[in-house]
C-alpha positions as CSV (number, residue, x, y, z in Angstrom):
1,X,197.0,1.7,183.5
2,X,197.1,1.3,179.8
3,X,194.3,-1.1,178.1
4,X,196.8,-3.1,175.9
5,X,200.2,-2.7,175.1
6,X,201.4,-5.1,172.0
7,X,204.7,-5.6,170.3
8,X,203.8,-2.8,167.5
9,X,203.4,-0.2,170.7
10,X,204.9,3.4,169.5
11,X,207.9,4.7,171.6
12,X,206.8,7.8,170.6
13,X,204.4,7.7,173.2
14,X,206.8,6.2,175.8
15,X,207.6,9.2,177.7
16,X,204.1,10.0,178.9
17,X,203.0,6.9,179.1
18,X,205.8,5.7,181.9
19,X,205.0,9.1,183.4
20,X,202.2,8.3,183.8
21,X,202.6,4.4,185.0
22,X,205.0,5.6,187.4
23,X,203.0,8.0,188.9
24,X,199.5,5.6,189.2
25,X,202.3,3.1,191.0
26,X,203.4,5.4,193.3
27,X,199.4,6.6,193.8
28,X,198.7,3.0,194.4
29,X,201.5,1.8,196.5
30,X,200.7,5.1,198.9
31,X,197.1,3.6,199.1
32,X,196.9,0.0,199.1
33,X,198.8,-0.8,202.9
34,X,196.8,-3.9,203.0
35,X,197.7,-6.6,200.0
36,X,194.9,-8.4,198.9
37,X,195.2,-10.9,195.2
38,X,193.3,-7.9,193.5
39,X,195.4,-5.1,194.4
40,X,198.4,-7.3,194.2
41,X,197.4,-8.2,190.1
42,X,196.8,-4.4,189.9
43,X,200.6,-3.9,191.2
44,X,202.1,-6.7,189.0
45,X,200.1,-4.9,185.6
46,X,201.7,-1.4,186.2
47,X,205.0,-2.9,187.0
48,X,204.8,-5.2,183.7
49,X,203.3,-2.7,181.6
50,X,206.6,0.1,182.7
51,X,209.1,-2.9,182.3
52,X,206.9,-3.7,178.7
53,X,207.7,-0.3,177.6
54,X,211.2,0.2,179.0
55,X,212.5,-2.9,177.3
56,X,210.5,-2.3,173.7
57,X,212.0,1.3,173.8
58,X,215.5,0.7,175.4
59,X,214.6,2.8,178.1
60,X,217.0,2.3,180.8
61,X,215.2,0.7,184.4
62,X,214.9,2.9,186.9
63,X,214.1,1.2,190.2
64,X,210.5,0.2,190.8
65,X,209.7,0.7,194.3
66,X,208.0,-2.3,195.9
């Protein structure tokens, strides 16, 4: 998960860092079977973070799997 994402955030970096949200969702979601309030925050923060960037870059949304 990135520290802080802001509305000057660089697209430049946008390819690697969705890469790399995705993939820490996915890593989490295969993990975390139970859903307690912390891991469901954790969720909510990667999902925000790749919709953050998607929309700043004009990204198109691919589906987030739940």
């Amino acid at each position: 998960m990135l520290d802080q994402l802001e509305s000057n955030y660089d697209c430049a970096n946008a390819g690697s860092d969705l890469h790399s949200l995705k993939q820490e969702l996915e890593q989490f979601q295969g993990q975390a079977a139970s859903s307690d309030n912390e891991q469901e925050e954790h969720r909510n923060r990667l999902e925000n973070q790749i919709r953050f960037i998607e929309n700043k870059c004009s990204i198109p949304s691919e589906h987030i799997p739940k």
